[in-house]
N, C-alpha and C positions, 0 to 999 in steps of 0.2 A: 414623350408626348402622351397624355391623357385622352382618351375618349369620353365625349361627351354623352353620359347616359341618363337619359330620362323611364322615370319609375312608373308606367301606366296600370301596375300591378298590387296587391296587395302584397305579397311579396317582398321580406325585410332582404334589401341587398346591400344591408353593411359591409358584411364579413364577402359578399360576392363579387362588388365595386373593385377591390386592389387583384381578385384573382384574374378578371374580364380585363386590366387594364396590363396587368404582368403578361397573359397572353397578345393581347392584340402586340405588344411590344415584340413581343416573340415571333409573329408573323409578319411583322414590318419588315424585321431582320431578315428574316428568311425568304420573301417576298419583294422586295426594295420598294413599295409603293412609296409616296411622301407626302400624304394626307391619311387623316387618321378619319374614319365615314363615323358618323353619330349614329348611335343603338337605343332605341326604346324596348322599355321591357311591357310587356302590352298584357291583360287579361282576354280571356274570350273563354266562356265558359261552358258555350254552346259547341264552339272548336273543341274544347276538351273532352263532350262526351262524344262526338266523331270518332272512329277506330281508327281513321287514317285520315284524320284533319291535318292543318296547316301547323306547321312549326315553326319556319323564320322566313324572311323575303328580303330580297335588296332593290332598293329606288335607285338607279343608276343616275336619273335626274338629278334627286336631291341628294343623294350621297348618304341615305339611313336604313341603318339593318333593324328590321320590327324582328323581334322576338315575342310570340307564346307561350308567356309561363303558367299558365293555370295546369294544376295537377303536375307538374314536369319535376323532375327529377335536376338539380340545378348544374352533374354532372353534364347530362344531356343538351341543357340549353348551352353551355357553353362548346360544346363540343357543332349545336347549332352556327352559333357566332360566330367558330373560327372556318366551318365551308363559306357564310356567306363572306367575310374576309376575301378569302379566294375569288369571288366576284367581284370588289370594291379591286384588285389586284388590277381584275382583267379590262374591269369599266378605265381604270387609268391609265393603262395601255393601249386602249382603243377599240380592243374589241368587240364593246359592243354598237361601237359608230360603222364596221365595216359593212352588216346585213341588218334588214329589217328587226328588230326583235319580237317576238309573239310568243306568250308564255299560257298559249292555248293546252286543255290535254292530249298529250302524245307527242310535244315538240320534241322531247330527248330522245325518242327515238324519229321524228323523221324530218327535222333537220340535222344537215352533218354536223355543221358547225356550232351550234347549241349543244347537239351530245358533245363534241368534242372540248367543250369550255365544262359542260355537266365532268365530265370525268376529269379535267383539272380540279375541279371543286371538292369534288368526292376523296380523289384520291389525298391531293396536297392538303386539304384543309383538313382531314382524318389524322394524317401523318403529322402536322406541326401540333395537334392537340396531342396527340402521344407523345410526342418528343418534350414536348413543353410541361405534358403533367409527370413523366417519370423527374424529368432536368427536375422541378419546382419539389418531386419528395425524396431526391437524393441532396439535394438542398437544405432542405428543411433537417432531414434525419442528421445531415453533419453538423447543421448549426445546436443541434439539440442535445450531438455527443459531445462539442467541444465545450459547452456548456455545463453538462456534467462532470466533465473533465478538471475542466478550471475549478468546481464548488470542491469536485474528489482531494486536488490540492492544496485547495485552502484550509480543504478541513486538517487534513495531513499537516502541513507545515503549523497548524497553529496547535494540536497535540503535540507535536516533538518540541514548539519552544515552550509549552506547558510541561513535560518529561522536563527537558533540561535546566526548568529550575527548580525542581523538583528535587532534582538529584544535588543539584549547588547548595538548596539547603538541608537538603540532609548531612553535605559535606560540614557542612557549616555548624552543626548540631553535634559532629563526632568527633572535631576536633575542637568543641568549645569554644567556640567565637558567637556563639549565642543561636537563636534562634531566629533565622530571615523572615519575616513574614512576606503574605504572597501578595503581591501587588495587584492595583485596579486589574494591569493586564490581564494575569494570570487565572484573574476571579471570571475575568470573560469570556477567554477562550474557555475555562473549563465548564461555563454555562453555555458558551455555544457547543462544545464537544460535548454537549449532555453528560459531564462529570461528575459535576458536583450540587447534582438535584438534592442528596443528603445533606450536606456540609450546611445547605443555605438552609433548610428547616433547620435542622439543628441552632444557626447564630440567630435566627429569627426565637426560636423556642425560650434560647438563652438571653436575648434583649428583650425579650419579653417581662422576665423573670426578674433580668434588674432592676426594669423600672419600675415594678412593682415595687422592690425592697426602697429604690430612694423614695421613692411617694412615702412608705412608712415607715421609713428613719432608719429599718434595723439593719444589722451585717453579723452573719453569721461569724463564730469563731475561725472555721474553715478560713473565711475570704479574708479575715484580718490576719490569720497567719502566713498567706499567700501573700497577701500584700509587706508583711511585715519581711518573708523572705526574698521578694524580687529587693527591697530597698538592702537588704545584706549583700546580695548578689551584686547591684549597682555599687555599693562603697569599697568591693573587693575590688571589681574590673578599676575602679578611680585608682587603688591603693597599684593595681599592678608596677612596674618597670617596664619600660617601654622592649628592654628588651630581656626580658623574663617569658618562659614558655609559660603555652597557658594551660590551667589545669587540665582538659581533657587531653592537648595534645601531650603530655611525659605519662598520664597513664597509660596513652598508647602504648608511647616507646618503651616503658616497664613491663607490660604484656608484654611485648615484640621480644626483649631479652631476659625476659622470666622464659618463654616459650624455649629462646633458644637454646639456652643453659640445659633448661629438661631433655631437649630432642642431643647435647654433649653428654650427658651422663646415660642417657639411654645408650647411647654409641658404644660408650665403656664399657657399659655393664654385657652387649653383646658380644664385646669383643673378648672379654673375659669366658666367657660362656662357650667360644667358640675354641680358644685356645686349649680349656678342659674337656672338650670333648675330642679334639683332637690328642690329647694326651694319652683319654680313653679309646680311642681308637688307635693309638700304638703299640699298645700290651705293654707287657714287664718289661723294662731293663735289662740286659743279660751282665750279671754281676763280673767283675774284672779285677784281676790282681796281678801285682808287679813280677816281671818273669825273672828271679833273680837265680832261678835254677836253667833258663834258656831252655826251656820246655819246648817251644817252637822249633829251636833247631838253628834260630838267624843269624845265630853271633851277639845276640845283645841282649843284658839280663837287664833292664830299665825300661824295657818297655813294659805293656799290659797284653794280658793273655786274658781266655778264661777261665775264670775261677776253678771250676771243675778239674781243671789238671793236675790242680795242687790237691783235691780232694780225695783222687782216684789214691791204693795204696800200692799197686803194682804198674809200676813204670812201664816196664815194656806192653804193657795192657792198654796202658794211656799214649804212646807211640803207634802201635798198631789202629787203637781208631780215632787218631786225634785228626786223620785226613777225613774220616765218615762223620765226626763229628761239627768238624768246620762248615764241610757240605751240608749236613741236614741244618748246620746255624743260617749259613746263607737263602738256602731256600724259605726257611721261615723268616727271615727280613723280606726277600722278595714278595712273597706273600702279603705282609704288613704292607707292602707302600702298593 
């Protein structure tokens, strides 16, 4: 329900009209009255150079709150509205049919029942404009983040399906299925994502350019070999087999196993590399010859001894340190590994 406001004011109460009518709602609620009193907005100019003139009044008769807007702050006059509210409250419950009423100076203090309706006013009508203007800007600040919120995604979701085709034809380009161009859509999310400010000077620069050349008949060489190469281009893709790969995709796969061939012979060539250095990190051989003299002492002249035994010329020489000699051979393998 709407309050009926009349403008005695110079006073633009466009933007004021919906906050005065979203309040008085507020104090209905909170109040349970069930009529809504009529508010005129009133000038008085002579009231305004007063340090402590009149600010609002309520006709319990005719059920209207006068408000004085000259000079006023439009916080203020509402926060007016909503004490006298609190009287249109008490006028509907009776109270002021129970005692005389006289709104002489000094009634708030010496009748009881007047101050005690003055301090319902003060205090409730204070209280529902506070409540009422925090509620209306924790209101307002959510409806303004979820707004932002919603534009934040839009913008989002229409760069990533700009990304994603993006990347389709570039696929599209590496494997040789030719060249996608980018659709109405793609031209408008990227001028709404402020993308592609460059791209459009540039096709503007360049349609510029042609129509110049058709106006004067000519065509550079350039454009007629270009054109003479896209029609070679179209007679291959016609010539293909349907199920023939197509040029770009087998240069892939020939890179792909040129690469790996190179990355098997590198293999080799390490392992080679690794097997001679391990050769070189085992030293010499220790040279060996058939024991057909039983040098060793085991019973059996077919095996291999060291060479050096056959070398020595005095046998019992080569008996005596052929245990010293085995020992410093072992130790020197041990070493090696």
């Amino acid at each position: 329900m709407q309050c009926k406001i009349t403008n005695n004011s110079a006073l633009n109460i466009d933007e004021l009209s919906p906050l005065i009518d979203d309040l008085a709602s507020h104090i209905q609620n909170k109040m349970g009255f069930a009529s809504m009193p009529a508010i005129t907005m009133q000038d008085d100019v002579d009231n305004a150079d007063v340090l402590l003139g009149r600010t609002a009044q309520y006709d319990p008769d005719n059920r209207v709150i006068t408000v004085y807007v000259t000079k006023r702050h439009p916080k203020d006059i509402m926060r007016s509205i909503a004490h006298e509210f609190i009287h249109h409250a008490q006028n509907e419950r009776g109270e002021f049919d129970k005692f005389p009423i006289t709104t002489t100076t000094g009634y708030a203090q010496q009748d009881p029942h007047l101050r005690k309706m003055e301090k319902e006013a003060y205090l409730k009508g204070n209280m529902c404009f506070r409540d009422w203007e925090d509620g209306y800007k924790r209101n307002l600040m959510e409806s303004i983040h979820r707004q932002n919120k919603l534009s934040r995604r839009n913008d989002t979701m229409k760069i990533h399906k700009w990304k994603n085709n993006e990347l389709n034809r570039l696929l599209m380009e590496k494997f040789g299925y030719g060249e996608a161009k980018p659709t109405e859509d793609d031209n408008e999310q990227l001028e709404e994502a402020g993308c592609n400010s460059g791209n459009r000077k540039d096709k503007a620069h360049k349609h510029d350019e042609e129509e110049e050349k058709k106006a004067s008949g000519e065509e550079t060489v350039e454009e007629g070999a270009y054109n003479r190469s896209k029609e070679e281009e179209e007679d291959e893709k016609e010539q293909q087999n349907e199920g023939e790969v197509p040029a770009g995709l087998k240069k892939y796969q020939d890179e792909q196993k040129a690469q790996k061939a190179k990355q098997g012979d590198d293999k080799e060539d390490k392992d080679k590399d690794d097997e001679k250095e391990d050769k070189s990190k085992s030293g010499d051989k220790l040279e060996m010859e058939t024991d057909t003299k039983d040098k060793d002492k085991d019973g059996e002249t077919d095996d291999k001894v060291p060479a050096f035994l056959y070398k020595e010329g005095d046998e019992e020489i080569q008996e005596e340190s052929f245990r010293d000699r085995v020992r410093a051979l072992m130790e020197q393998v041990l070493e090696l590994e």
